[in-house]
C-alpha positions, 0 to 999 in steps of 0.5 A: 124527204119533205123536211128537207124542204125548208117551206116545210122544215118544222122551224120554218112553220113554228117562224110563220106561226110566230109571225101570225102571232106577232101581228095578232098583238099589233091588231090587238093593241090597236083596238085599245089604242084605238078605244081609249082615244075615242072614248076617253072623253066620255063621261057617265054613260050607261051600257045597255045589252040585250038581244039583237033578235027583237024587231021594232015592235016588240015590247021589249023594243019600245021598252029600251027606247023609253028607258034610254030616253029618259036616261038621256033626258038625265044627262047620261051617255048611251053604250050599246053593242052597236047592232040591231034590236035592243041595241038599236033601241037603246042607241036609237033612244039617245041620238034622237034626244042628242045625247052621245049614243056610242056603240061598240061594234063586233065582227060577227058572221051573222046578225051584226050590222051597226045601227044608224043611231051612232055619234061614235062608232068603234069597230072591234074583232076582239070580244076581250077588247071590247068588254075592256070598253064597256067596263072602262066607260060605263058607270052602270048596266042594264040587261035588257032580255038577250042570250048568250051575249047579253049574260056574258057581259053581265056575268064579266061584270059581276065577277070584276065587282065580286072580286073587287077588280072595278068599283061598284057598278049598278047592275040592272036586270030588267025585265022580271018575268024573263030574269026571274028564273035565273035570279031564283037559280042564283038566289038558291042553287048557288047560295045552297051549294056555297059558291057565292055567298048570299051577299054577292046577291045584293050587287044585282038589281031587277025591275020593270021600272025605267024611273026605278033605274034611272034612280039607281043611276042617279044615286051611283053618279053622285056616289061616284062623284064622291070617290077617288079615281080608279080606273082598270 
């Protein structure tokens, strides 16, 4: 019988599954290891997310590099997902400048290549390890417009701050003609159905304005300041 072939005893295979297993903690604990050392120094940075689709041309494009510059230029760190488009604009905006640009890179079987605009470059295969980072190092997002990527990390976010697992954080939706519509979603299909209350509204912020951002950043570091330490 082919059980009776050890290689193929039912055991055996549960062993070789638990040892795939074994090692997948070793990768993951790695990442961590690997994140908080390089990151630990950093200091009031903000995250900004958005599509890795948008070429250099377009507004959107221009828009991120002016938001991120002038960030910079108010002494705040860049986090971005370390690819091309937005990412690239935002990480672009503060490595010209010499302000810490930081991207936190993802193995993807497509779109994902690490910009040149990076003082640290982190390299993660886990999305759950990385988001880790971003919500451990950042003091405040910005969504730029993206997809699925860009509203995963949003959405991760507010949770954590609706449920009172991180401290505050400014989050900033920019871009209203693209963010209004899942905005007016929010603001009545959810409040209507009782599946968040209309306060949860409040946590979420939208603009076309870099100085309107750069203002909410600034009053968060000073309010932050203030605090005691916390820390996921």
């Amino acid at each position: 019988m082919a059980w009776r072939n050890k290689k193929n005893h039912p055991s055996s295979i549960i062993e070789d599954l638990k040892g795939d297993q074994s090692w997948r903690i070793f990768r993951i604990i790695s990442e961590f290891t690997e994140g908080f050392e390089k990151l630990s120094e950093v200091h009031d940075a903000i995250s900004i997310f958005g599509s890795a689709r948008l070429k250099p041309d377009d507004p959107y494009y221009l828009k991120t590099m002016e938001l991120s510059t002038l960030l910079s230029q108010n002494g705040f760190a860049i986090i971005t997902g370390g690819g091309p488009g937005v990412m690239e604009a935002a990480n672009r905006g503060a490595y010209e400048h010499d302000q810490l640009s930081i991207g936190l890179n993802i193995e993807l079987p497509m779109e994902q290549s690490p910009n040149p605009y990076q003082d640290i470059s982190l390299d993660f295969r886990y999305f759950f390890v990385r988001k880790v980072m971003f919500v451990r190092y950042s003091m405040g997002y910005v969504c730029m417009p993206g997809g699925f990527g860009t509203l995963d990390e949003f959405f991760e976010a507010l949770t954590l701050m609706q449920t009172n697992k991180i401290y505050p954080l400014p989050l900033v939706l920019f871009g209203k003609h693209f963010w209004e519509g899942l905005m007016d979603w929010i603001k009545t299909t959810l409040v209507e159905y009782e599946t968040i209350s209309k306060e949860d509204v409040n946590l979420i912020k939208i603009t076309d304005d870099p100085e309107e951002v750069l203002e909410i950043m600034q009053a968060h570091r000073k309010w932050k300041s203030e605090q005691p330490e916390f820390s996921i």
